[in-house]
N, C-alpha and C positions, 0 to 999 in steps of 0.2 A: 429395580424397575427395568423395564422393558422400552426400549430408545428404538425408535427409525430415523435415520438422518440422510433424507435425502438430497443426493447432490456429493461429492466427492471433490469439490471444489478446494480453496486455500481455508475458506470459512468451516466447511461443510465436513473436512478431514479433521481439521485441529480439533474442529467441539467435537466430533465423533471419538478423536483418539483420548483424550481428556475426559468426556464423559464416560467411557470405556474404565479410566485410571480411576474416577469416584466409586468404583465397583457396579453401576448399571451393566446392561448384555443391550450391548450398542448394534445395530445393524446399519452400512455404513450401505447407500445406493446408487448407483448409476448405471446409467443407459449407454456406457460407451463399455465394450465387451473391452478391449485393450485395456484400458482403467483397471476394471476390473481386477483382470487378467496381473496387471504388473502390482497389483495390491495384493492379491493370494500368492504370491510371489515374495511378500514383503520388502516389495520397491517402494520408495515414496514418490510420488510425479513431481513434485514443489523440492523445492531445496528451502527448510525450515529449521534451524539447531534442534539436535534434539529429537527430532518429531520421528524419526526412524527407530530410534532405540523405546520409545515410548509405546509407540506399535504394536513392534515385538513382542514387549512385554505382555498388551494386554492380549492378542491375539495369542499366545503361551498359555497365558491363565485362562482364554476361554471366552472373555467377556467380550471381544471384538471380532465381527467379520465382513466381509462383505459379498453383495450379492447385486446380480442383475435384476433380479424379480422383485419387482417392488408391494405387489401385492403378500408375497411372502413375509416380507420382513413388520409390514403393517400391521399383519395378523398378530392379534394381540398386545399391540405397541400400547403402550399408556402414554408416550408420547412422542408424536411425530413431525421432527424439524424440517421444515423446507429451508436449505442453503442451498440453492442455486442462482447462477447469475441474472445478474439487472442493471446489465451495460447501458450507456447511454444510446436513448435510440436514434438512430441516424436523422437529420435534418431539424429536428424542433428540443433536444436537448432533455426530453423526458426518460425518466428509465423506463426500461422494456419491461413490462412483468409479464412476459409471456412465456416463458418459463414458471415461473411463480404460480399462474394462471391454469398453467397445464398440467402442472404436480399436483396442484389442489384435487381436480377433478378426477387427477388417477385415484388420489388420496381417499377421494369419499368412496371409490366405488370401491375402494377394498377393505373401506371400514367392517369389523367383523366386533366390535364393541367400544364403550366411552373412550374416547380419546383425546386429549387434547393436542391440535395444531397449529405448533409454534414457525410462526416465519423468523427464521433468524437472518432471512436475506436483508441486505439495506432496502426498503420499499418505501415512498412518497404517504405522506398521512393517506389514509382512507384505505390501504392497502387492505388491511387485516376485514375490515368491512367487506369490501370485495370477495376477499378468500371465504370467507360465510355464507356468502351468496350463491358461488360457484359452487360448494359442496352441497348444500344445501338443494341448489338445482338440480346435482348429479346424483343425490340421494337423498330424496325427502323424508327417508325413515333413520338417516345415521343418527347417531348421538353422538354429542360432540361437542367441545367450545373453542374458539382462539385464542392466540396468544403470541404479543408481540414480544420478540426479547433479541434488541439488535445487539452484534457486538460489537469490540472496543477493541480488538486485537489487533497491534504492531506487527509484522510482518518483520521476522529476526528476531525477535523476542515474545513469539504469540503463546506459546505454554507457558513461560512466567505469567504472561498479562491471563491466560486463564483462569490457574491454577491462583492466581496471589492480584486479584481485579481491583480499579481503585470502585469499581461499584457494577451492580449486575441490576440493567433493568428490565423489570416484567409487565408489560401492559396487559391487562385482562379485563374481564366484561363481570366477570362472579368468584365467590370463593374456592367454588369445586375445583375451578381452574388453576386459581391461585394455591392453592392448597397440592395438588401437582407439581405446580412448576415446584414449590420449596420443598418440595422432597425433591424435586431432580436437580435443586442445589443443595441440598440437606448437607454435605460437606461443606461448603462456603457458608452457611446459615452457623452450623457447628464453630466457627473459624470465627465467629464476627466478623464477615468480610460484609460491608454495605450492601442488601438488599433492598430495590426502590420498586415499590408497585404503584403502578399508574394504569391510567387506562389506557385504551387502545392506541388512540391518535398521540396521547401526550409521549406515550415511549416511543413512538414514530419519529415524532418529532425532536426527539432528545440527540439519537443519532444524529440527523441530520445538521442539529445547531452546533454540536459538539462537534463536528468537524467541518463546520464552515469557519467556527470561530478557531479552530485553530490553522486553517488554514489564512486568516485573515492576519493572523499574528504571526506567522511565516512572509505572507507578503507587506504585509506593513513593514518588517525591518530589513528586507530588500528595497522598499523604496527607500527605509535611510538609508541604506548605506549607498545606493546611488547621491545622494545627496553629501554624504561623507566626504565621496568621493573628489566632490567638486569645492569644500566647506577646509578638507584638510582633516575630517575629525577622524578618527579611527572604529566602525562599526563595534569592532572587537569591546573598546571599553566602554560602547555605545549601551552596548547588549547585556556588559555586564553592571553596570550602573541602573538600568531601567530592572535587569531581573530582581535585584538585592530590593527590590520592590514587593514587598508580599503580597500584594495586590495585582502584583503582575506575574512575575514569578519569573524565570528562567530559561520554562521548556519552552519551544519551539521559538526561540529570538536567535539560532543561529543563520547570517544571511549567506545565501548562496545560489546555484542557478535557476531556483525555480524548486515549487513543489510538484512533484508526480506522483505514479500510484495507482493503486487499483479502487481509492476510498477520495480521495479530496478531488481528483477534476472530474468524477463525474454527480458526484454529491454535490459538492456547490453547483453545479450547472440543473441539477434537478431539483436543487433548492430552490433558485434565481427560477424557473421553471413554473415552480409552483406557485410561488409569488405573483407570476404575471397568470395565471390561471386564475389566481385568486383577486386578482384586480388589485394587488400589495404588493408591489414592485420588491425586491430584494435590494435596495441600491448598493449597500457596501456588497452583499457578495457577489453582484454582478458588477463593480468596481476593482474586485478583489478577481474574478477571473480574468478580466483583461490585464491588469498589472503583471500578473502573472507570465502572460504569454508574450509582454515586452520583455520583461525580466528574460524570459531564456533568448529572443531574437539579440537583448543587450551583452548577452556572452560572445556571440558570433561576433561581434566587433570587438571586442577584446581579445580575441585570439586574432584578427584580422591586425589589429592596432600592432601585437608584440610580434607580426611574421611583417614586420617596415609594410604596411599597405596592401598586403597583397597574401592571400593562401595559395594562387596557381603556380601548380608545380613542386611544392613545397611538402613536406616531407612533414607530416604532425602525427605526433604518439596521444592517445585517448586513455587515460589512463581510470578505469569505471566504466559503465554503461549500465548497471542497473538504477532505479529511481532513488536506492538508498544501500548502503552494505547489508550483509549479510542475509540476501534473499534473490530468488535467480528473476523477480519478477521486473519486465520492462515495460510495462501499462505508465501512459507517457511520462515514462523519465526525460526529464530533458535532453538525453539525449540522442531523441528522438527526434528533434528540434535541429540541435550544432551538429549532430555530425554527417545528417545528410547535405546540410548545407554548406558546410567543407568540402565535401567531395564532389557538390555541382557547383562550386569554385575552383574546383581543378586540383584541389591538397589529392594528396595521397595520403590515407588515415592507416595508423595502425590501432588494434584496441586489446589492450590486455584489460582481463575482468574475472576473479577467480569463480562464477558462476552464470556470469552473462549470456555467454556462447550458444546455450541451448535455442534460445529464444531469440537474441539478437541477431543471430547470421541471417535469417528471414526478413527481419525487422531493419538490417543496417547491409542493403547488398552496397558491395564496393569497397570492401574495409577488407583489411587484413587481420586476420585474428593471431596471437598470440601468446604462449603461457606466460610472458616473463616482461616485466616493466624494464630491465635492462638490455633486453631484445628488443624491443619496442624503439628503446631512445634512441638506438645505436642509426648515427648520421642522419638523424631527424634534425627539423629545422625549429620544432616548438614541441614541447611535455605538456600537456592538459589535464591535469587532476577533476576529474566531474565526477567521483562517488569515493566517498572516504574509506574505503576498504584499510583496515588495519594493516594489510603489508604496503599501502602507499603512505601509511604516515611515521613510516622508520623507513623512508628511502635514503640509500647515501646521493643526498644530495650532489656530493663532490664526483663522485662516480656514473652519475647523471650527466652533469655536465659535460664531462671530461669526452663523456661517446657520443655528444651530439655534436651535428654539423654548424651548427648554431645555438648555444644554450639560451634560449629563451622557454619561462618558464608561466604557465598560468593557471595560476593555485585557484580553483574554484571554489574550494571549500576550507579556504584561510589556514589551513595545515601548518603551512610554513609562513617565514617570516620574510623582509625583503633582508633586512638584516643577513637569512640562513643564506637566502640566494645569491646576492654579491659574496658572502664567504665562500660556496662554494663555485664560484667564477661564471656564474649566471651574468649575460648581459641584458638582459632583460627581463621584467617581472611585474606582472599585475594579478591583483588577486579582488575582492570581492570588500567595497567599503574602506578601503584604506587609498589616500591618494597613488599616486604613479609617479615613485620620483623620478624612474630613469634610471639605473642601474648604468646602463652603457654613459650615460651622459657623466 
């Protein structure tokens, strides 16, 4: 088949490069010449495992390329994705589809036969209806259908989660449509991978519940473990007693500073959004974003609590800055939150982040960047773990110690034990859902 995937985004490249690997002749689009430019190049713009060497390949074999002209690649597409952005729009908490909006409309005029057009952006129910309208408008003679089909892609792990999906949903209006989209998964259909067809709104919808709810079970066991905290109990075997729950299950009960991202704060806000649009108030998930953004203000007192009352002046190592490992993305990671607010406390922050830096130096002015968490610690006054990067979770702890000015230590994302920290001559240590015994005491 013949793919247009417009938009060159983190959504908009992975399904491009991916649908590329199924064997279609993928045309990959956007309207920034540079993008472009650093893609015919075979630069990847995203730091993604993987997604560089997958590229190549298909770009080698033929099936992958990309272009600025978007009427070109449309020409004769059987089916054409809109992935581009639908950030929250400023003041009222709705997503923007003006983007969305505007591709459509290029979309009809260059229809040159059937096509179906798949929003694969995140978009608020009713979207796809919209997108109908607008082409429809811009070319009363196209031929054509819609088709919603959000993704589900992890960020660090989005070509597994493609390639090997726990389910791929297709909203449509008729068969002809549907009958397309499962050729343009005909390998996942081949695979027994779950294919769910729905209508238009309902696969709208799916997306949106599907990561409200799991960002609700992220901040639900941040509020226990603030309660842990105060109870004596240990979040840790909080988490693991509630997962061994097949009803509940596992994933997302690790507690920590906060969820961020480029998918849960501003989907729950346009859930909750749509809610009061709809005269159906969202309560948990607009309960579920405020908890949220206490949750990160309540770190900032905890690095405050282990530097004796006071960050001014004080010397603190940031050890992470993107919202989760292995992805260079900072769309409000938490520490977006702590670490400006260290530094208009008077800390002097340093941040090592094996991928941060592209994007944080803009995002975090004040801060000293880093390669090395041992450069970092050296005559610091506090170590802050806030993104679990595989080389922070085999620190020598002893060797941490040893070069700071004061070894206090605040494990954000329960890495360590208080146990490891008095071993290696930490006097100080608080972490996320476990009381505070005091280590110096």
């Amino acid at each position: 088949m013949k793919i247009a995937m417009i938009g060159t985004g983190y959504v908009g490249l992975v399904s491009g490069v991916c649908f590329s690997d199924f064997g279609h002749d993928v045309v990959c689009v956007d309207k920034d010449p540079a993008k472009i430019e650093m893609l015919e190049a075979g630069k990847v713009p995203i730091y993604e495992p993987g997604l560089d060497a997958l590229m190549a390949k298909n770009v080698a074999a033929g099936r992958l390329s990309f272009s600025g002209d978007l009427a070109k690649a449309v020409d004769r597409a059987e089916a054409i994705f809109i992935a581009v952005g639908t950030p929250t729009r400023r003041g009222d908490g709705h997503a923007d589809l003006t983007y969305v909006m505007a591709a459509a409309e290029e979309i009809a005029t260059a229809l040159t036969g059937y096509a179906v057009i798949v929003t694969k952006s995140t978009v608020p129910v009713g979207t796809n209806r919209q997108v109908k309208h607008v082409v429809s408008k811009a070319n009363p003679d196209a031929e054509y259908d819609v088709a919603s089909n959000p993704e589900f892609l992890r960020e660090g792990a989005a070509i597994d989660d493609f390639m090997r999906p726990d389910r791929v949903v297709v909203g449509v209006q008729n068969d002809r449509a549907a009958d397309v989209m499962a050729e343009v998964y005909r390998p996942l259909y081949l695979r027994d991978f779950p294919i769910m067809t729905t209508d238009l709104e309902s696969a709208e919808m799916i997306k949106y519940a599907a990561n409200a709810f799991l960002a609700t079970k992220i901040t639900f066991i941040n509020e226990i473990a603030a309660l842990c905290e105060r109870t004596g109990a240990d979040v840790k075997m909080v988490s693991k007693g509630m997962g061994l729950d097949g009803r509940i299950g596992n994933k997302f009960l690790h507690a920590g500073p906060g969820y961020g991202g480029s998918c849960f704060p501003k989907d729950t806000q346009a859930l909750a959004r749509m809610g009061q649009d709809h005269s159906m108030p969202m309560q948990i998930t607009e309960a579920v974003i405020k908890v949220n953004d206490e949750v990160k203000r309540r770190m900032i007192d905890k690095i405050v609590d282990i530097c004796e009352g006071s960050v001014n002046g004080k010397t603190i190592a940031i050890l992470g800055v993107t919202f989760k490992p292995n992805t260079d993305d900072m769309r409000d990671a938490p520490a977006l939150t702590i670490v400006p607010a260290l530094v208009g406390a008077g800390a002097k922050v340093r941040v090592v982040d094996p991928q941060g830096q592209r994007e944080g130096q803009d995002l975090l002015p004040g801060v000293n960047w880093l390669d090395d968490a041992y450069k970092a610690v050296q005559n610091a006054d506090a170590t802050v773990i806030l993104t679990e990067w595989n080389e922070f979770r085999a620190l020598n702890l002893k060797r941490v110690a040893n070069r700071m000015a004061r070894p206090a230590l605040a494990d954000l994302r329960n890495i360590y034990s208080e146990k490891d920290a008095k071993r290696a001559g930490f006097v100080a240590y608080t972490s996320i859902g476990r009381a505070d015994y005091g280590i110096s005491s």
